[in-house]
C-alpha positions in Angstrom: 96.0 97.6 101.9 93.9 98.8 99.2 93.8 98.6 95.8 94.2 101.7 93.3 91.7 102.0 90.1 92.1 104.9 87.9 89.2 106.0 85.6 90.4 107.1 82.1 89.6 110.6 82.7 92.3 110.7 85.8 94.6 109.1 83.8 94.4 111.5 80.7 95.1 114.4 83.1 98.2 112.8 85.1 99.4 111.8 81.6 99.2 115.4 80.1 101.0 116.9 83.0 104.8 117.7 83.7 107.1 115.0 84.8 107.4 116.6 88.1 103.4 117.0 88.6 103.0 113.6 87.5 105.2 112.4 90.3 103.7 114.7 92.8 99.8 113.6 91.6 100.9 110.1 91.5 102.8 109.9 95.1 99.8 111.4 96.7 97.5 108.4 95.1 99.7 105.9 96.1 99.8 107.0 99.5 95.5 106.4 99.4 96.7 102.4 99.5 97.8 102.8 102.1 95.8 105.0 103.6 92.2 106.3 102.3 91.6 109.1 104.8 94.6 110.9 105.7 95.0 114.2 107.1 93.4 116.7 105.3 91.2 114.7 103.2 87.5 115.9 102.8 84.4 114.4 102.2 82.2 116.2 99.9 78.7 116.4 100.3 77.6 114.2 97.2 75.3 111.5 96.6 78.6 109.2 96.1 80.3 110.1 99.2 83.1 111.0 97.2 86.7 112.5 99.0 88.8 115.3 98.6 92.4 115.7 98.6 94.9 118.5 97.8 98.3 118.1 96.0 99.7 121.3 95.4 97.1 123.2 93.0 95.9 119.8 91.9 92.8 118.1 93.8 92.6 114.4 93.5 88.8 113.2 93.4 88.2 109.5 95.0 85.6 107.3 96.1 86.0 104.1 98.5 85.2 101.2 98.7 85.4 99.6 101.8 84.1 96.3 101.2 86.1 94.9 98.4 89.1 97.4 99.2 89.3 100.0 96.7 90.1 103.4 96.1 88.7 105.0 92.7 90.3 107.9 91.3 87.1 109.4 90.3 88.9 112.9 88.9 92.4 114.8 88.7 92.4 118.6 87.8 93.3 122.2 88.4 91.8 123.5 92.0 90.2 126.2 90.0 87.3 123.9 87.6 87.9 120.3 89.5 84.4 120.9 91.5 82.5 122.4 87.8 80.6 119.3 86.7 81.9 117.1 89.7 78.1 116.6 90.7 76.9 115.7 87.6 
């Protein structure tokens, strides 16, 4: 099982969200414990090897680390300006 880090940009978004967004965002990060790669989740073509997966409108951002077992939420946001300054 792995372990779940948030970076403080994630966490401002999820935290200025809805209750039921929030619970929807935060279900589908859980779940990437458990499982990293499910169905449907992307890896984008970035020097990080970062992954991609969708939760509603909302794209969830995360990076793993296989080694030491851990999943970093990288970014949360809108699918319409998540990718903007992704690569940067």
């Amino acid at each position: 099982m792995y372990s779940i880090e948030l970076k403080p940009q994630a966490a401002r978004f999820i935290s200025a969200q809805t209750k039921k967004i929030q619970r929807q965002l935060i279900a589908h990060i859980a779940a990437l414990a458990v499982n990293p790669r499910p169905a449907g989740s992307k890896l984008l073509y970035t020097q990080e090897k970062l992954y991609r997966i969708r939760s509603g409108n909302y794209r969830i951002i995360y990076q793993i680390q296989d080694k030491i077992l851990l999943v970093v939420i990288v970014k949360v946001g809108d699918r319409k300006d998540i990718y903007r300054h992704l690569g940067k």
